[in-house]
C-alpha positions in Angstrom: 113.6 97.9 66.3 115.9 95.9 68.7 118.1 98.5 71.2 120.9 96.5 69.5 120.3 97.4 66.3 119.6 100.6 66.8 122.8 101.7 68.0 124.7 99.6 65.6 122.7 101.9 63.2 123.4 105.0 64.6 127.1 103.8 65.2 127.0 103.5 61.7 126.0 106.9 60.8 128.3 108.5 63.7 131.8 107.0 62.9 132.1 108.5 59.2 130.9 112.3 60.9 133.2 111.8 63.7 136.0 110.6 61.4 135.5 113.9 59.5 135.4 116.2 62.5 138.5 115.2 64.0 140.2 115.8 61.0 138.6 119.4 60.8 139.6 119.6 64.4 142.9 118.3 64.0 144.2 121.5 62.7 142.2 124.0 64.9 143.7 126.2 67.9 143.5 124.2 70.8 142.1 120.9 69.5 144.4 118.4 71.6 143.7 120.3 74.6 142.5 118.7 77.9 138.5 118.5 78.2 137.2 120.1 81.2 136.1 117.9 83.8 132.5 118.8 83.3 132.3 117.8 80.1 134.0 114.6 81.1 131.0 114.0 83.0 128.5 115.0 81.5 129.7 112.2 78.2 129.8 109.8 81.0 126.5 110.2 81.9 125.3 109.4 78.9 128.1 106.8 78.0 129.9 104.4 79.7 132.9 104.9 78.3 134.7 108.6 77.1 137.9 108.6 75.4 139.2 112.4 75.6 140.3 114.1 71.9 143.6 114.6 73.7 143.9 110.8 74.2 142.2 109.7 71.0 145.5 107.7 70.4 145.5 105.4 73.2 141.9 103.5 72.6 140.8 103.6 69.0 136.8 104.7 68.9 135.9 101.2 67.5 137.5 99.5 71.2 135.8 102.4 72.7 132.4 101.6 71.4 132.7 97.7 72.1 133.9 98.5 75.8 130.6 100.7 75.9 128.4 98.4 74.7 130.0 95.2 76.7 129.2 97.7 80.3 125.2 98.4 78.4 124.2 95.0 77.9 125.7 94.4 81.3 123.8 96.7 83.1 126.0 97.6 85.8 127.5 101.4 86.1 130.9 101.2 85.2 132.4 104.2 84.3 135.8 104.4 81.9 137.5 107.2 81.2 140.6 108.0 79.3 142.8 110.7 79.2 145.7 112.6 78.5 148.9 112.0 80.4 148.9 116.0 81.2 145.5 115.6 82.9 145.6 117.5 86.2 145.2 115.2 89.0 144.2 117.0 91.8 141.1 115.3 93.7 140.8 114.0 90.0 138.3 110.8 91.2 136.5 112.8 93.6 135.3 115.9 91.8 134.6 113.2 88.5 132.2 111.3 91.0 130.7 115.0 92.5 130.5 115.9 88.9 128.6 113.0 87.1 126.6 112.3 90.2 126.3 108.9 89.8 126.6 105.8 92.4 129.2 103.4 90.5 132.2 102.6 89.8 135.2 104.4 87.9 138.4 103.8 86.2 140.8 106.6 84.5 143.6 105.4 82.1 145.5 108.4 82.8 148.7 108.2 80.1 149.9 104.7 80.5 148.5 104.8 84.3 145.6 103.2 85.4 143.4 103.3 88.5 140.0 103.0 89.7 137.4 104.2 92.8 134.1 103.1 93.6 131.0 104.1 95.7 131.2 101.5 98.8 128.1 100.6 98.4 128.4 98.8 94.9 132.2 98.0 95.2 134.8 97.5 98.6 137.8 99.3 98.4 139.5 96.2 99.2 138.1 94.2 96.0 138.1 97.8 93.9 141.9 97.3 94.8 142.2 94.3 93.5 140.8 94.5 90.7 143.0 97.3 90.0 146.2 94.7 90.7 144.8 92.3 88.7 145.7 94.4 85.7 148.6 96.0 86.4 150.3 94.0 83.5 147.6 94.0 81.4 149.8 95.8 78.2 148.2 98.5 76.2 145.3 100.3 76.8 142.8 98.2 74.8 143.9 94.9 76.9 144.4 96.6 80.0 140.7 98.4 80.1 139.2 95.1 78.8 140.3 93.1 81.4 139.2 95.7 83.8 136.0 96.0 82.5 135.6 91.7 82.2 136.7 91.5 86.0 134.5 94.8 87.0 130.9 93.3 85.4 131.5 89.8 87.3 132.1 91.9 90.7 130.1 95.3 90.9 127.0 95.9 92.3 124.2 97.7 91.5 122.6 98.9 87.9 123.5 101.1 84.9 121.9 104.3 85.2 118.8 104.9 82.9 120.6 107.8 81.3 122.5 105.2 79.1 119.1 104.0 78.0 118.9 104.5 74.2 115.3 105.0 74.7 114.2 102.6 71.6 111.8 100.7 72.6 110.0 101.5 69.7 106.4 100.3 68.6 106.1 96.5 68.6 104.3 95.4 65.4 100.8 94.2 65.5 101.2 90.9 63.7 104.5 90.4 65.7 101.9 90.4 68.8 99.0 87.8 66.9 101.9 85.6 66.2 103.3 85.5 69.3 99.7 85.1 70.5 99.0 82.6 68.5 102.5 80.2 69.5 101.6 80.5 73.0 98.1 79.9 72.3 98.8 76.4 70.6 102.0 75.6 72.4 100.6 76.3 76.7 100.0 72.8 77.1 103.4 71.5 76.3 105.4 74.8 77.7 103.4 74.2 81.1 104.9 70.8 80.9 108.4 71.8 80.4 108.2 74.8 83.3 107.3 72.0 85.6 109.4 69.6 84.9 112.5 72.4 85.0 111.2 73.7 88.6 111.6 70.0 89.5 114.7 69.5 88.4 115.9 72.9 89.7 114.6 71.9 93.3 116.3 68.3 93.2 119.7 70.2 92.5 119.3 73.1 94.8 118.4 69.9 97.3 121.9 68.1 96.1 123.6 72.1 96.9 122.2 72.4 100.2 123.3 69.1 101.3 127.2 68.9 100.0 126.8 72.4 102.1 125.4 70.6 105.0 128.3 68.5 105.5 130.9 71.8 105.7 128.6 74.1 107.9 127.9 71.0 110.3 132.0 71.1 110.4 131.8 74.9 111.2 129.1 75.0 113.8 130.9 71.5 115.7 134.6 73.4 115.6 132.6 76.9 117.2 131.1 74.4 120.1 134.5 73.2 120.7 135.8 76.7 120.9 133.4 77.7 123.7 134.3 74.3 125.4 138.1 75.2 125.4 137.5 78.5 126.6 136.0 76.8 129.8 134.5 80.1 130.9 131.8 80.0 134.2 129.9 83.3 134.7 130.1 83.0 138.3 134.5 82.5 138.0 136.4 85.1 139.9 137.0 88.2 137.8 134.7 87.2 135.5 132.3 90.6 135.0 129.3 91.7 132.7 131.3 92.7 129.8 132.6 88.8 129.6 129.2 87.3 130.7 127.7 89.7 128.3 130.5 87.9 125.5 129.9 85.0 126.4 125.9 84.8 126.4 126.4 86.3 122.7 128.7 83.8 122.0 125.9 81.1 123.3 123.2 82.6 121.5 124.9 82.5 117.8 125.7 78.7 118.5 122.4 78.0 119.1 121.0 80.3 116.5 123.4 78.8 113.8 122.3 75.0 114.5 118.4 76.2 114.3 118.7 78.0 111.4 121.1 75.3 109.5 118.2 72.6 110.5 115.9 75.2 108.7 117.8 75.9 105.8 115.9 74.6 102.5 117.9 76.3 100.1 121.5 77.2 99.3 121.2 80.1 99.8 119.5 80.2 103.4 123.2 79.0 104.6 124.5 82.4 104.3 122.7 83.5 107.8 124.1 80.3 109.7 127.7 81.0 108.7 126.9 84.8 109.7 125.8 83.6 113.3 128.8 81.8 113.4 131.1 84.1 112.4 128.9 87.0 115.3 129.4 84.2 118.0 133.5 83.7 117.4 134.3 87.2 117.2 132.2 87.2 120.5 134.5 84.4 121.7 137.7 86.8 120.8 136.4 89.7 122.8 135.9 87.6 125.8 139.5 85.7 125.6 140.8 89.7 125.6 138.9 90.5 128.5 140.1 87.8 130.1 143.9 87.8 129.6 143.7 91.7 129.5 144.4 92.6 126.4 143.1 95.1 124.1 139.9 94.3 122.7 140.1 93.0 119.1 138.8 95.3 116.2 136.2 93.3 114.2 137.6 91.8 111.0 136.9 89.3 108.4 137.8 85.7 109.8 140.5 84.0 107.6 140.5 84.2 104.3 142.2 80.2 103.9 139.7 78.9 106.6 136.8 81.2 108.8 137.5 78.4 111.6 140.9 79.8 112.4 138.4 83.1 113.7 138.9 86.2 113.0 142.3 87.8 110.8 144.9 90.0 112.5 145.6 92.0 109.3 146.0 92.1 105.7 148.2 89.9 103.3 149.2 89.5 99.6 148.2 86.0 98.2 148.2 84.9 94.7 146.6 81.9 94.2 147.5 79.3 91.3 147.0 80.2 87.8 145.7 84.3 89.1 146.3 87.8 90.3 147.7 88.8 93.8 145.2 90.5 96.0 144.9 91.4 99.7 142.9 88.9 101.4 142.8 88.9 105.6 145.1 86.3 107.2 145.2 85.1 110.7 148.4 85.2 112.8 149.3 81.8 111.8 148.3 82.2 108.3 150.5 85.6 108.3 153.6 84.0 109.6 153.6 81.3 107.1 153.1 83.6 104.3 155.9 85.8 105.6 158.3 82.6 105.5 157.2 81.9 102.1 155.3 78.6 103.4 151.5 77.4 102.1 148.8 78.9 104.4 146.5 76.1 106.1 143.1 76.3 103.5 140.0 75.0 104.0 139.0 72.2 101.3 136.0 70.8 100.9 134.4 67.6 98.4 134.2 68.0 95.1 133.6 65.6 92.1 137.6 65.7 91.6 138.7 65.3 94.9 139.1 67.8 97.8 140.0 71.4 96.7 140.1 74.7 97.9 136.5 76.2 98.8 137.0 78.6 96.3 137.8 76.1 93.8 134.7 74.1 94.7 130.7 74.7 93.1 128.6 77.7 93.1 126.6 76.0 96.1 129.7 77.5 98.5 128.9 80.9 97.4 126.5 81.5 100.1 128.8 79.8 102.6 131.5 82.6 101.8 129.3 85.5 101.5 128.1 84.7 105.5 131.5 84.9 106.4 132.8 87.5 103.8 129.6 90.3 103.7 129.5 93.9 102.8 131.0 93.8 99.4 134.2 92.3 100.6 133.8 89.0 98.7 134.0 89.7 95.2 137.5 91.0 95.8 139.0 88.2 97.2 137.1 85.9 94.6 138.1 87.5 91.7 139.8 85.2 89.3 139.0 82.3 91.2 136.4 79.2 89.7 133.5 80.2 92.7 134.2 83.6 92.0 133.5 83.0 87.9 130.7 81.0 88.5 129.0 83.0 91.2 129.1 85.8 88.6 127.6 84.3 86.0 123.5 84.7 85.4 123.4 80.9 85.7 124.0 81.2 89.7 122.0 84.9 90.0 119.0 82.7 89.0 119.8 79.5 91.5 121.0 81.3 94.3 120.0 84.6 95.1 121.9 87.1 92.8 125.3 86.3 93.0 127.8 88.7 94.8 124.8 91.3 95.4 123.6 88.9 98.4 126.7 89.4 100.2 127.0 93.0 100.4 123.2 94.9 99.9 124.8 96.8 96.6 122.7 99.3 94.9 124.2 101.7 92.4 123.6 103.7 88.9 120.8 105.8 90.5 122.1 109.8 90.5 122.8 111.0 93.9 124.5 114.3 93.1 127.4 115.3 95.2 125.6 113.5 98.2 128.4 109.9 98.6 130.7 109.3 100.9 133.6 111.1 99.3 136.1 109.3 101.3 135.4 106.5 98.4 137.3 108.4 96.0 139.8 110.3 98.0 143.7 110.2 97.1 144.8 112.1 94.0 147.4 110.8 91.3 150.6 110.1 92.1 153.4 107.8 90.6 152.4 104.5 89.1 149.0 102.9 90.5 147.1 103.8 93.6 144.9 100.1 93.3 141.8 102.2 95.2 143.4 102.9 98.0 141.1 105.3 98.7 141.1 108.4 101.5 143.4 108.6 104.0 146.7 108.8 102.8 148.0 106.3 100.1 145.6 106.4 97.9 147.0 108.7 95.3 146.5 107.5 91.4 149.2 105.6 90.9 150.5 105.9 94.7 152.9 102.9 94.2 151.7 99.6 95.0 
């Protein structure tokens, strides 16, 4: 029997016994009282999604079971959880990560609070904040841990853990198999046909992608050669030492690497080491200009988030583009002085079949161009909402390019790890209205005010 309908089955059976019990319980000494974090756990580890008796009123256990199911066919761990508003808070995220022992990521609806934490290696805290923002105003619970959930399964990395398998596999039926058998027997010829003919027509568009991507990285690499020309450094200048020559041979070395590897490139995807090189050569470039003015050095950052060519950001600042969410994105100094004086930032738009637009607005092909630029899990954050971001998501683009978002930051997850994580990820305990993942470090209480 399908995995599907088995647990439809079983839902089947379960709802009228649960119905029962929690009237039974209703009346019992105690009933309504907080579950103990253990327990909370140990539900999660066998289900996405626990809904605590105490908080029974905020997600009916129908939502609940479609929320469960949407994370399981999924196959990425997610982890919902809601509870009472009297829930105690304390370390609240981190001791439910030490408890379930799971890589993923989480999000309590706490009361009419909601926040979430993540392992870093299937989710930024940057885009876990985000995501967090984006549904701020989401309503009631059902909507609000929907939308969560829909933006969460486009962005996180990794896979479900095998402890939500339903383990029904079951027997397949012999004359299921000589059927089958007997389809592909007659129908090779004409399936070989179609395969080939599909791989063709997959290459010819990959070859389309690659060269609408040529165009913008050939724009990239040209505006990095005229960087090093306008820095008109010599080696041999006065002052000049071996922490700058050192720069600037770096520097060197990523423009040449980028322009070999961009003449290499045969897929989409191969651009996402070119823009990498790139973006190693100009933070090289921003070292050097400190060393020689005699400034501090630069801490490494993303480049701009509205163009990678203005180099690396400065800081952090809230955008919200057309139509979506506001989220953090990084901003250089420019960018962050027009922001602040409520102008447009400069973006980067590239060709599309209507007309330029925004990069993020453009084609799944750009996806690999963003995740050079925007690595270690940062991307999905800053994405989220946006047409690339959508469509990079989707299993369409996992099977042209790569596998989506997981590319760009080297995300694992749902495997049990025990209490061994980073548990800065989930540091900060609840506080007054939403913490948005801020995690660790002050600030990143539940609900620590945005």
């Amino acid at each position: 029997m399908r995995p599907a309908l088995v647990r439809t089955a079983v839902r089947l059976l379960i709802v009228p016994i649960a119905a029962v019990l929690a009237v039974l319980l209703a009346g019992a000494p105690g009933a309504h009282a907080a579950t103990d974090l253990t327990k909370v756990a140990q539900q999660l580890r066998e289900n996405p999604v626990y809904v605590d008796p105490a908080a029974a009123g905020l997600l009916a256990e129908s939502d609940a079971q479609a929320l469960a199911d949407k994370i399981r066919d999924a196959d990425k761990p997610v982890f919902v959880a809601v509870l009472p508003a009297g829930y105690p808070t304390q370390d609240l995220f981190r001791n439910l990560r030490t408890e379930t022992g799971v890589t993923g990521l989480y999000g309590i609806r706490l009361g009419d609070r909601f926040d979430a934490r993540a392992d870093s290696s299937v989710m930024s805290r940057q885009a876990v904040s985000n995501l967090v923002t984006a549904v701020r105003g989401a309503g009631d619970t059902k909507a609000q841990l929907n939308d969560f959930v829909d933006d969460a399964l486009r962005n996180v990395g990794g896979t479900a853990p095998s402890s939500w398998s339903d383990g029904s596999g079951g027997d397949v039926p012999v004359g299921g198999l000589i059927t089958v058998g007997a389809l592909v027997a007659a129908g090779g010829a004409g399936a070989y046909a179609v395969v080939r003919r599909n791989r063709r027509r997959h290459e010819e568009e990959q070859r389309a992608a690659l060269e609408k991507l040529r165009v913008v990285v050939d724009e990239d690499i040209t505006a990095f050669g005229e960087e090093l020309d306008r820095l008109d450094f010599h080696p041999g200048e006065p002052g000049a030492d071996d922490a700058m020559r050192g720069d600037y041979e770096r520097a060197l070395d990523a423009y040449e690497q980028a322009k070999a590897l961009m003449a290499a490139a045969v897929r989409p995807e191969d651009v996402k080491a070119v823009t990498e090189a790139v973006e190693d050569g100009r933070f090289s470039l921003a070292r050097l200009a400190a060393r020689r003015e005699g400034r501090p050095l630069p801490e490494r950052r993303p480049p701009c988030f509205f163009d990678p060519r203005h180099g690396p950001s400065v800081t952090d600042a809230s955008w919200t583009p057309p139509g979506g969410a506001a989220r953090e994105v990084p901003v250089c100094a420019a960018d962050r002085t027009r922001l602040a004086e409520g102008r447009d930032p400069v973006i980067r738009e590239v060709d599309t079949d209507h007309g330029r637009r925004p990069y993020w607005e453009a084609g799944p092909a750009y996806g690999p161009w963003a995740g050079g630029y925007f690595g270690g899990g940062l991307l999905p954050g800053l994405l989220v909402g946006t047409m690339l971001g959508s469509m990079m998501a989707g299993p369409a683009y996992a099977a042209d390019y790569g596998s989506g978002y997981g590319d760009f930051g080297g995300y694992e997850g749902g495997d049990v790890s025990g209490a061994d994580f980073d548990s800065g990820d989930f540091g900060g305990d609840f506080g007054g209205g939403f913490g948005g993942g801020d995690f660790g470090g002050g600030g990143g209480d539940f609900g620590g005010g945005f």
